[in-house]
C-alpha positions in Angstrom: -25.3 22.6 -2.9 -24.3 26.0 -1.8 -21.8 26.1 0.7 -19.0 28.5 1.9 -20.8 31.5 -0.4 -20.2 29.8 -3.2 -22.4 30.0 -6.4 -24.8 27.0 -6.8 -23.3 24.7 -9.4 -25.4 21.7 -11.0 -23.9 18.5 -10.3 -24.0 16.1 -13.5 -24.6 12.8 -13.7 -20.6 12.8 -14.7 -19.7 14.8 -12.2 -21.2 12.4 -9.7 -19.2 9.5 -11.0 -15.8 11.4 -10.7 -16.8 12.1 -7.0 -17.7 8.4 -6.3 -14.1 7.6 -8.5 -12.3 9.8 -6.3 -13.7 8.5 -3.0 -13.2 4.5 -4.2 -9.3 5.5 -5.2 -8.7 7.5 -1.8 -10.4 4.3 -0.1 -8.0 2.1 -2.2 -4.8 5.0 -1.4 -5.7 4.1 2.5 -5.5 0.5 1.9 -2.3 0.3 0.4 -0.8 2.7 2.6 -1.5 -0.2 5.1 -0.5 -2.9 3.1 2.8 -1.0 2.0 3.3 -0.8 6.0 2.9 -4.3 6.9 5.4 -5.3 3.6 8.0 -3.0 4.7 7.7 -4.9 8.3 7.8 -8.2 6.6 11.1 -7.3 4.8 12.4 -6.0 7.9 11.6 -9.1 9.9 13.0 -11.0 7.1 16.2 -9.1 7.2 16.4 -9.4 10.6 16.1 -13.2 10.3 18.5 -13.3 7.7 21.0 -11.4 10.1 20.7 -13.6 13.0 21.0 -17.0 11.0 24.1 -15.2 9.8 25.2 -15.3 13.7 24.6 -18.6 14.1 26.8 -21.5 14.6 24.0 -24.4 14.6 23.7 -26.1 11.8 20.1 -27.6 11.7 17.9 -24.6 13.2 14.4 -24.5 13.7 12.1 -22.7 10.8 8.6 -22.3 11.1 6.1 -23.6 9.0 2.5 -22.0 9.5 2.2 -23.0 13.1 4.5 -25.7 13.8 8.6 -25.2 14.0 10.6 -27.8 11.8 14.0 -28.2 12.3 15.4 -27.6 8.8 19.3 -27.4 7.3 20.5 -23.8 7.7 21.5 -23.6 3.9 18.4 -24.6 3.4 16.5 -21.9 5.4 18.9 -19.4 4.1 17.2 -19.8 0.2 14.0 -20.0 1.7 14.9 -16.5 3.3 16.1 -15.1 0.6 13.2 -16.1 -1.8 10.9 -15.0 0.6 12.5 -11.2 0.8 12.2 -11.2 -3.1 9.0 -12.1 -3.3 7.8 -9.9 -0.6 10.6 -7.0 -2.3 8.0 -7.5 -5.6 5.3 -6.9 -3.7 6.1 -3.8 -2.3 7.3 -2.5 -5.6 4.4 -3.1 -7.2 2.2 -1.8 -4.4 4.5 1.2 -4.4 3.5 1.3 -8.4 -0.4 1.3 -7.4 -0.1 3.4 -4.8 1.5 6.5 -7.1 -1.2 5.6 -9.7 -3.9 6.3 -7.5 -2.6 9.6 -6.7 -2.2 10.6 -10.0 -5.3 9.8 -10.8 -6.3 11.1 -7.5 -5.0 14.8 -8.9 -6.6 14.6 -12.1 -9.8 14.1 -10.9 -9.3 16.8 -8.4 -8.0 19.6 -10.9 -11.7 18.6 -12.4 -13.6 18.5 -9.7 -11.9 22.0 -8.3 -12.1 23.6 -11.8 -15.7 23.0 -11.7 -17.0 23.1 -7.7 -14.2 25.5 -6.9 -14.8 26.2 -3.0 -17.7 24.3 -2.9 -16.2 20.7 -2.9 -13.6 19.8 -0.6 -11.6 16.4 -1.6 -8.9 17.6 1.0 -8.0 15.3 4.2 -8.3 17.1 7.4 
């Protein structure tokens, strides 16, 4: 395991599950930086629906419902709006939560990994 001029260090049977915890949480940190994307487009799109039924004068506009549009109340697809944002509001606050749990972990397990491996590790992205 010698690499970069460092001294050879024993890797543990320990040390080998920290390294195989760090990789699963930076796996899971890469995920969630997706997921936390695609709920921040959600709440914008909602937002953005939310602004233009504002605009509206109609009162009966079409919502749609998996793949089929309905033609629902406007106070009516206002709640649903508006539950929907909170819901998907939730979601990224809690994936917000995971995420800075992960990275906390993420530095503990480093400042081990580092204190032991020094050089000869690298948990850095390039």
């Amino acid at each position: 395991m010698q690499q970069g001029g460092g001294s050879e260090t024993e890797v543990t049977w320990e040390d080998q599950q920290n390294i195989n915890k760090f990789g699963r949480l930076n796996n899971r940190f890469h995920e969630l930086q997706d997921e936390i994307k695609f709920a921040k487009e959600s709440n914008e799109n909602l937002e953005d629906a939310s602004n233009e039924l504002i605009l509206t004068d109609e009162e009966v506009v079409r919502f749609q419902i998996g793949e089929v549009f309905a033609h629902v109340p406007k106070e009516e697809v206002e709640s649903r709006i508006e539950e929907m944002k909170e819901v998907t509001s939730k979601n990224l606050e809690k994936l917000e939560e995971e995420k800075e749990s992960i990275l906390a972990q993420m530095a503990e397990l480093k400042q081990i990994l580092y204190g032991k491996f020094k050089d000869s590790i690298n948990l850095e992205e390039d």
